[in-house]
MMTF fields as JSON, N, C-alpha, C and O atoms, coordinates in Angstrom:
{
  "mmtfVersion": "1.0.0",
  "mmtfProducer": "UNKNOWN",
  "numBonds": 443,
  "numAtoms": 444,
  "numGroups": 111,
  "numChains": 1,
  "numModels": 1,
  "chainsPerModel": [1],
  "groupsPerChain": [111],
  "chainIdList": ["A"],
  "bondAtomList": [4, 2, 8, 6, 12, 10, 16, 14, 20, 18, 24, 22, 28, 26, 32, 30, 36, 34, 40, 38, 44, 42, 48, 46, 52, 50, 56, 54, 60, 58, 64, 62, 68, 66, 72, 70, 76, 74, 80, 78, 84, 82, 88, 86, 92, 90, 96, 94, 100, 98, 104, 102, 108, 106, 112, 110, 116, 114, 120, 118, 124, 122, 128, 126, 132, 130, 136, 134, 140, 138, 144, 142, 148, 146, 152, 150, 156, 154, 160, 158, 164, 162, 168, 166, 172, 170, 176, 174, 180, 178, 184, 182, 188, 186, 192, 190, 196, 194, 200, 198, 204, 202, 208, 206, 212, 210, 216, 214, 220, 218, 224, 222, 228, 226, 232, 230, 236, 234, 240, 238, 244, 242, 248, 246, 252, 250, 256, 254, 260, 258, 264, 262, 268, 266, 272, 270, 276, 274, 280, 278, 284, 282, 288, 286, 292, 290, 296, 294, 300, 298, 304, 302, 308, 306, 312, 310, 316, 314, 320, 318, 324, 322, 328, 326, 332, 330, 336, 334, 340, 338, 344, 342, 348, 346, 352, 350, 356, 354, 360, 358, 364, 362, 368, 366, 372, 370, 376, 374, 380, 378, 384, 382, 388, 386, 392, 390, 396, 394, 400, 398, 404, 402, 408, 406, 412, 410, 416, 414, 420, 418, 424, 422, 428, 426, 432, 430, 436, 434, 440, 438],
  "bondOrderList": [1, 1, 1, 1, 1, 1, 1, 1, 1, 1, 1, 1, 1, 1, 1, 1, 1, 1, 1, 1, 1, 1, 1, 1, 1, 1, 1, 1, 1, 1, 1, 1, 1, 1, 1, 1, 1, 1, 1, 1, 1, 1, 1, 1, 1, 1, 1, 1, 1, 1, 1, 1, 1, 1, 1, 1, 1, 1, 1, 1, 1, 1, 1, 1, 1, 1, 1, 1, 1, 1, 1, 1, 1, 1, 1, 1, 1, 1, 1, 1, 1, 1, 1, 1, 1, 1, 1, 1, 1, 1, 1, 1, 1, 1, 1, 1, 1, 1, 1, 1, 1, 1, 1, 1, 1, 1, 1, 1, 1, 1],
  "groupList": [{"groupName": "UNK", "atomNameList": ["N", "CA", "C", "O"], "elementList": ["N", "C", "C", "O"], "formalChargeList": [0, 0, 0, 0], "bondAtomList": [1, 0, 2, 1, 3, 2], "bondOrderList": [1, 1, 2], "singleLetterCode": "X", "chemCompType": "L-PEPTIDE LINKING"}],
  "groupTypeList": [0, 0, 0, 0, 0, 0, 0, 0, 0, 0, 0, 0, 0, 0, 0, 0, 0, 0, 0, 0, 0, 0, 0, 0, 0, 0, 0, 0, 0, 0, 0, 0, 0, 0, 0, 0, 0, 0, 0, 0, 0, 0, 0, 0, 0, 0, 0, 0, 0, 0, 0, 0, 0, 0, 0, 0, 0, 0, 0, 0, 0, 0, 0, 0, 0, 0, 0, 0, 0, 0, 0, 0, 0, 0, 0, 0, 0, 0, 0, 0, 0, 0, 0, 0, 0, 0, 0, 0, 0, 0, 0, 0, 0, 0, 0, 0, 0, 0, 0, 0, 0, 0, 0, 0, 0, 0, 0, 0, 0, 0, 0],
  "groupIdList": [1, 2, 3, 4, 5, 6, 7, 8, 9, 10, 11, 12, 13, 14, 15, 16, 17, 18, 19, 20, 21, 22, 23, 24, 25, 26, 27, 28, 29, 30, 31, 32, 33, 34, 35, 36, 37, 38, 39, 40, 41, 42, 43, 44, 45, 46, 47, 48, 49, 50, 51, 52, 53, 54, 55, 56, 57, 58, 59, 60, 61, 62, 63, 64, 65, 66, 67, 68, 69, 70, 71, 72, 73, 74, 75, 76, 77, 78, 79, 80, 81, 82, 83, 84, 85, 86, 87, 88, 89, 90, 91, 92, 93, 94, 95, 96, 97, 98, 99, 100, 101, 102, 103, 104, 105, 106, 107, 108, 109, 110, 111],
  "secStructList": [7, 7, 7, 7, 6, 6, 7, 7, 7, 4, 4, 4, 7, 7, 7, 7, 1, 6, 6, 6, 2, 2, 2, 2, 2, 2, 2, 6, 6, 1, 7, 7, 5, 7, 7, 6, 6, 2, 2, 2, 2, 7, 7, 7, 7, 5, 5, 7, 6, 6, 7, 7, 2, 2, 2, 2, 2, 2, 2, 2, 2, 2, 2, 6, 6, 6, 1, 7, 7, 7, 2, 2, 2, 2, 2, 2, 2, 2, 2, 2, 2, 7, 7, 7, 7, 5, 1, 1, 7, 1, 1, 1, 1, 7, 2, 2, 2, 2, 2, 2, 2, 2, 2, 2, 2, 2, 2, 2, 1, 7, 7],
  "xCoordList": [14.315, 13.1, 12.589, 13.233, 11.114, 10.716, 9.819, 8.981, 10.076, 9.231, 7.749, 6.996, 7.471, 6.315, 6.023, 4.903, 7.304, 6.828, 6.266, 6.3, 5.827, 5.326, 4.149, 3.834, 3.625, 2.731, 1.59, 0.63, 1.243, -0.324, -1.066, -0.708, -2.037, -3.093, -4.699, -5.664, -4.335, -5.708, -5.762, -6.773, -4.825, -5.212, -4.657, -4.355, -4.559, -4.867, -6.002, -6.027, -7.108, -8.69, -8.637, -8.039, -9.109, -9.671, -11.3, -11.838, -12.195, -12.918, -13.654, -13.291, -14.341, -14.77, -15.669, -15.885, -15.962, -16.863, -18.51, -19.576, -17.983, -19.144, -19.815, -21.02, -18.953, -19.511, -19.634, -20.185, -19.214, -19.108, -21.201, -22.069, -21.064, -22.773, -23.952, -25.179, -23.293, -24.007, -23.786, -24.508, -22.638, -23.036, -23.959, -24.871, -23.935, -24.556, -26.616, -27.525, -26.452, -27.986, -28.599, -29.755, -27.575, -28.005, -28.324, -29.416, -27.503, -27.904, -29.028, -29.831, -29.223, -30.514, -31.744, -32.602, -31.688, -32.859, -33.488, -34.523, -32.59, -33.201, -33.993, -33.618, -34.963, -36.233, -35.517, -34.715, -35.743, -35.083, -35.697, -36.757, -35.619, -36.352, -35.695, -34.467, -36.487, -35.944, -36.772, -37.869, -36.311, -37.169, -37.436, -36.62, -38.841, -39.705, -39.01, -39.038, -38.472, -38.121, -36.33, -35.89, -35.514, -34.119, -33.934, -32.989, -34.767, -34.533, -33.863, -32.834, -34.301, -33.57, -32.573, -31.645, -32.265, -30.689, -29.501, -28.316, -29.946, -29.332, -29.749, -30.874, -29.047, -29.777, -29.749, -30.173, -29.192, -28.777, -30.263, -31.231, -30.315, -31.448, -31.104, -30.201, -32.02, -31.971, -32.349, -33.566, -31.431, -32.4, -32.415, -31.535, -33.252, -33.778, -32.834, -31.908, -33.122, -31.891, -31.44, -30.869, -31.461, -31.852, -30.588, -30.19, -30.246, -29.484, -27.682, -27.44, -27.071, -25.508, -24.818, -25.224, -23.604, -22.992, -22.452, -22.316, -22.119, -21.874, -22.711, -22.276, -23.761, -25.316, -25.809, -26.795, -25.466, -25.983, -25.087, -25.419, -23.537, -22.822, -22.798, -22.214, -23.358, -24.037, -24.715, -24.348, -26.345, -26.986, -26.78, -27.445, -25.5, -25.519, -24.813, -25.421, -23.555, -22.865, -24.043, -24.066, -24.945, -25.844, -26.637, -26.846, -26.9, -27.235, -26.695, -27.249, -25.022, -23.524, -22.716, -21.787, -23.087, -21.853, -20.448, -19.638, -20.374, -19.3, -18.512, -17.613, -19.1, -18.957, -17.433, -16.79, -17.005, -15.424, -15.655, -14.55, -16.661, -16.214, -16.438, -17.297, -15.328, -14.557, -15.664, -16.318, -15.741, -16.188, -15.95, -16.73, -14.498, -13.94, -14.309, -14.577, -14.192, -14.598, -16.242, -16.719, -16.98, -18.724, -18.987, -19.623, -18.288, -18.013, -17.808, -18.57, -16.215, -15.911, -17.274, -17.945, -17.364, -19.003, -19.796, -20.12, -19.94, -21.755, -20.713, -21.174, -19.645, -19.062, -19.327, -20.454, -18.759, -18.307, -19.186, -18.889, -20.784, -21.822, -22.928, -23.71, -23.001, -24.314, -24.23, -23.211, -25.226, -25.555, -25.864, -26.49, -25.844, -27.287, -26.443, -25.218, -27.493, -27.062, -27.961, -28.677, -27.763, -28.606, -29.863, -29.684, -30.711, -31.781, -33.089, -33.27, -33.69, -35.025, -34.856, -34.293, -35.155, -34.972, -35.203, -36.125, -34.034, -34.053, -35.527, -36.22, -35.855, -36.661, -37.821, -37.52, -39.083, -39.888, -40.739, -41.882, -40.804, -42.184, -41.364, -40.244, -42.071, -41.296, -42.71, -43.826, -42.171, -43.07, -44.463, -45.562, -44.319, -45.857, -46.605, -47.813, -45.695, -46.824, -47.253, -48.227, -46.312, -46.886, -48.415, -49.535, -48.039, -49.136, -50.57, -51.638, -50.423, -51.301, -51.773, -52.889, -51.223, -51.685, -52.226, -52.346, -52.442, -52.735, -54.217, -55.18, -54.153, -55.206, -56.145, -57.337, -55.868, -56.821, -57.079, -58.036, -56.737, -56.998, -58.183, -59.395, -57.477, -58.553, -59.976, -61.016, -60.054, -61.149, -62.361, -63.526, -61.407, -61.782, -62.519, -63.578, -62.103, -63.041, -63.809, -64.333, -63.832, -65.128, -66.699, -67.856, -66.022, -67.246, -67.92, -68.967],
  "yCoordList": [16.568, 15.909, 16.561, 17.077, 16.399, 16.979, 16.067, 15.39, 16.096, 15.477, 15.806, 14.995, 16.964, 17.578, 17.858, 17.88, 18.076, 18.665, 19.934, 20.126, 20.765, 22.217, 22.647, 23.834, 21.775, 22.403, 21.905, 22.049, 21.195, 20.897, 21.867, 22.978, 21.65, 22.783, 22.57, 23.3, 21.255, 20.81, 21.809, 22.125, 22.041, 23.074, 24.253, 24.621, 24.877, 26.488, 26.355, 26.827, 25.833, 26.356, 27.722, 28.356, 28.675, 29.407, 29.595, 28.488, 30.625, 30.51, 31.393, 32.546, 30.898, 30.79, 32.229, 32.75, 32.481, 33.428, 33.161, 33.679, 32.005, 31.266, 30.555, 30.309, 30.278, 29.922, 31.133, 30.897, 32.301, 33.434, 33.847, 34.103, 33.649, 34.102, 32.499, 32.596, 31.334, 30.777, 30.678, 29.911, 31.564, 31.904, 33.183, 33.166, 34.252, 35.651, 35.105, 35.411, 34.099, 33.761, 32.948, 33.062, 32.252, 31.205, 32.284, 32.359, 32.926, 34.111, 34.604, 34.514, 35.357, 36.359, 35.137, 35.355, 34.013, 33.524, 33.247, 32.611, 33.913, 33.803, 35.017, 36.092, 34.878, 35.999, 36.751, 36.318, 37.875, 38.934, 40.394, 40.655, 40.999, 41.754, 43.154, 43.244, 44.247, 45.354, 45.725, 45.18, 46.893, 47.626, 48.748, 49.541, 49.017, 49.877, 51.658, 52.617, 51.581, 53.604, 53.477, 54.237, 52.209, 52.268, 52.671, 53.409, 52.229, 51.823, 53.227, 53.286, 54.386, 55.449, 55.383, 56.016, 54.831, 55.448, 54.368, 54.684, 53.014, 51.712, 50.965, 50.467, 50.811, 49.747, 48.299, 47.436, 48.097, 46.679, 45.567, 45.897, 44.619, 43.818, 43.282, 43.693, 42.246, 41.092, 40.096, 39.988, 38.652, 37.452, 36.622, 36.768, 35.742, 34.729, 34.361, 33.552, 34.903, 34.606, 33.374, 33.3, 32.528, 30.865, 30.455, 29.316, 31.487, 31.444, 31.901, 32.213, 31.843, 32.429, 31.849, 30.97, 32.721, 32.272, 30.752, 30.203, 30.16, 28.719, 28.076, 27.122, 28.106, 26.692, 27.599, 27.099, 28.706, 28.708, 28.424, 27.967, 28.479, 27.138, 25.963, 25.32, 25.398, 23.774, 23.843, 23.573, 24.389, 24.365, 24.654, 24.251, 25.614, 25.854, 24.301, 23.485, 23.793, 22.538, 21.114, 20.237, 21.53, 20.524, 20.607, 19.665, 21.813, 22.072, 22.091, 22.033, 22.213, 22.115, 21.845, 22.514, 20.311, 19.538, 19.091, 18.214, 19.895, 19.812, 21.175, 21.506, 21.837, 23.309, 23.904, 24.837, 23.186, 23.063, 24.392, 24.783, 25.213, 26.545, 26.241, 25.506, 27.076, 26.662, 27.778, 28.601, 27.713, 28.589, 29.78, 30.696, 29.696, 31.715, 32.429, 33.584, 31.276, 32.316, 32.46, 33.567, 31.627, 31.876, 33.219, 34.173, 33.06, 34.61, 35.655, 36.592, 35.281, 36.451, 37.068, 38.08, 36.252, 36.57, 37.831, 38.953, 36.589, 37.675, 38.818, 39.957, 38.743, 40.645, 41.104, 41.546, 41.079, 42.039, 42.381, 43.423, 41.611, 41.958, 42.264, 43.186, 41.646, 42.015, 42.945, 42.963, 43.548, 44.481, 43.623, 44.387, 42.484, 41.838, 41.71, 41.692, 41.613, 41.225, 39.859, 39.578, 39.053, 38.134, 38.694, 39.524, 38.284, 38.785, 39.838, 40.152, 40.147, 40.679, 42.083, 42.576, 42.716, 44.801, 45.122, 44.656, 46.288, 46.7, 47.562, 47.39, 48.453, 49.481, 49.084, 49.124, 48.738, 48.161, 49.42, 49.083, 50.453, 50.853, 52.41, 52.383, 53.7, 55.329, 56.082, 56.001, 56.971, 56.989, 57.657, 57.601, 58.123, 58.557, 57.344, 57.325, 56.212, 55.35, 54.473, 53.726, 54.615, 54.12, 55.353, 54.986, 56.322, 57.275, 57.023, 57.128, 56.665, 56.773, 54.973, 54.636, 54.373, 53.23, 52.849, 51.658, 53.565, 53.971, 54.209, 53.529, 55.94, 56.572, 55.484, 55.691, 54.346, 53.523, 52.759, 52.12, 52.364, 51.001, 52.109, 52.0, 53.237, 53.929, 53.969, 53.791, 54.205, 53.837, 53.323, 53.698, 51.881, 50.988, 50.589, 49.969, 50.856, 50.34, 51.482, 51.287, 52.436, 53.318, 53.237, 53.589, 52.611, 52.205, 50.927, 50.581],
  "zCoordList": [5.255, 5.705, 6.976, 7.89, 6.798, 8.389, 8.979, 8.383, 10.336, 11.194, 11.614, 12.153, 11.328, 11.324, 12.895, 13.407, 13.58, 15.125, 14.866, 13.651, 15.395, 15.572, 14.243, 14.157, 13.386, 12.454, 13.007, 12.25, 14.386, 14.624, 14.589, 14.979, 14.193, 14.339, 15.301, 15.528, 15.641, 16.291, 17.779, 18.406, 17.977, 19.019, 19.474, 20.61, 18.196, 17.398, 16.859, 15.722, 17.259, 17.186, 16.773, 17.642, 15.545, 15.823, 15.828, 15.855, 15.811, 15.867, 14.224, 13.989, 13.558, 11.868, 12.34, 13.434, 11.286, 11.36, 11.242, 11.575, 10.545, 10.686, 12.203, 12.246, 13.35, 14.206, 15.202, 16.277, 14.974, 15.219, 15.234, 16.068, 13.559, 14.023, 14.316, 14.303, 14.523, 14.912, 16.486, 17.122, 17.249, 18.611, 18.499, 19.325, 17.695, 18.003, 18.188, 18.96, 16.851, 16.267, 18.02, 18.427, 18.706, 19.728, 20.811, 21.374, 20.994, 21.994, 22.019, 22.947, 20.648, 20.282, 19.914, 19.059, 20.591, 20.59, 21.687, 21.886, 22.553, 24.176, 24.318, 23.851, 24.886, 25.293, 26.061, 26.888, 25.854, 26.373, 27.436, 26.867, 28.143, 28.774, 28.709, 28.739, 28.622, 28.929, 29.707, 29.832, 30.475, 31.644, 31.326, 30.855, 31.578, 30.949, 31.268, 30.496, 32.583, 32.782, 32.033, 31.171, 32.728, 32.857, 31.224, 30.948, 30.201, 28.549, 28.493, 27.821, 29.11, 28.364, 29.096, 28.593, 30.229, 30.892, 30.6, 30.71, 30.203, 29.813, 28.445, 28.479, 27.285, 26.443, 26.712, 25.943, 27.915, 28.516, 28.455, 29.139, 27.83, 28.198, 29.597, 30.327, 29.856, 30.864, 30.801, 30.952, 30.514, 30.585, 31.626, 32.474, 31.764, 32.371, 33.728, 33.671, 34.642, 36.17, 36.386, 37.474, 35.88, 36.202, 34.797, 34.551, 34.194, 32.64, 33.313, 34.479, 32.628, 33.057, 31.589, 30.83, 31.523, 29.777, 29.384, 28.29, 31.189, 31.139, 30.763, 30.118, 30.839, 30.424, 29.297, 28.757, 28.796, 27.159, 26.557, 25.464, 26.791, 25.914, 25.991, 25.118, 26.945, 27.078, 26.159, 25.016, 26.634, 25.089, 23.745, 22.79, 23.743, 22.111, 22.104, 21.411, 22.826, 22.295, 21.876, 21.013, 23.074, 22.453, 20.779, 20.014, 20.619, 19.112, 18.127, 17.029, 18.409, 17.401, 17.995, 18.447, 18.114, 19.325, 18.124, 18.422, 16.742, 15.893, 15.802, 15.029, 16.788, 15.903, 16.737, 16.255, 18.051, 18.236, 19.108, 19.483, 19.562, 20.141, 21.559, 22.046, 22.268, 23.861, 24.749, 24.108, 25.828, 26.955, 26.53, 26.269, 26.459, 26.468, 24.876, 24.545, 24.182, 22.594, 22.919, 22.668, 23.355, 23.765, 24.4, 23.951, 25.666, 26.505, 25.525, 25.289, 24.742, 24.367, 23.375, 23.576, 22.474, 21.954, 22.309, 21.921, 23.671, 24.093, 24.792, 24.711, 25.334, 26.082, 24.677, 24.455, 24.037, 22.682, 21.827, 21.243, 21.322, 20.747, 21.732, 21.505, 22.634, 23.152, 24.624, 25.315, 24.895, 25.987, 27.031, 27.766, 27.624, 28.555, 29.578, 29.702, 30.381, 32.193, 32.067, 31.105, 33.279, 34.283, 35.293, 36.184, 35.079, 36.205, 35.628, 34.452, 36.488, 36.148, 36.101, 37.078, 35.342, 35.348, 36.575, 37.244, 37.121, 38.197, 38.43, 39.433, 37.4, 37.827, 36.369, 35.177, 36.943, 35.398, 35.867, 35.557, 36.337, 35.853, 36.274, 36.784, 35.992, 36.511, 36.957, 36.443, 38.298, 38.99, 38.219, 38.771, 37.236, 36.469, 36.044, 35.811, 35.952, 35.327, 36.463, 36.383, 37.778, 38.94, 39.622, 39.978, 39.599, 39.736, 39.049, 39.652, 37.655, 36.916, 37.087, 36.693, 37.437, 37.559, 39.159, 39.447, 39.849, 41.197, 40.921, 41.276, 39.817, 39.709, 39.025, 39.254, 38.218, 37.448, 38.194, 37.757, 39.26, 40.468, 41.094, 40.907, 41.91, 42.791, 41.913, 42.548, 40.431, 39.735, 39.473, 39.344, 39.42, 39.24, 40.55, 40.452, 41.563, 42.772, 43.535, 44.632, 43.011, 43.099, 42.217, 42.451, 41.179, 40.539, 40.944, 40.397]
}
């Protein structure tokens, strides 16, 4: 006979593959930014500074408050599929299109 010590499984969570892409889908629905010169030296996006990986697993729990996935599998998530930082693109514009957007202002107020 067994007592059934050591076969719990309620917390050996793993994580489904299925909630796997309903973290990837929650992510990639946040607006995203790239910066216009860095795009060739980084494919890194940037979202929303006011965002961090803790309060988009709040919100995903609020949208699949069944779906059982912890802080660190959320994290592990977004390190491992996605490119993104926090905050606004370091460098949005390269100096030709600052030049040339100079030359269209000086233009514009000569006429």
């Amino acid at each position: 006979l067994s007592d059934g010590r050591g076969f719990s499984t309620s917390h050996n969570k793993e994580t489904t593959d299925e909630n796997k892409e309903l973290i990837k889908q929650h992510i990639s629905s946040f607006p995203m930014q790239e910066s216009h010169y860095s795009r060739s030296q980084s494919n890194k996006g940037c979202l929303d500074p006011n965002l961090n990986i803790k309060r988009m697993w709040k919100l995903f729990l609020i949208l699949h408050p069944l779906s059982g996935v912890s802080l660190h599998m959320y994290r592990d998530v977004f390190n491992s599929n996605f490119k993104l930082r926090f905050g606004a693109p370091r460098s949005d514009t390269c100096a030709y299109c600052d030049r040339l957007f100079i030359k269209l202002i000086a233009a514009e107020t000569e006429e």
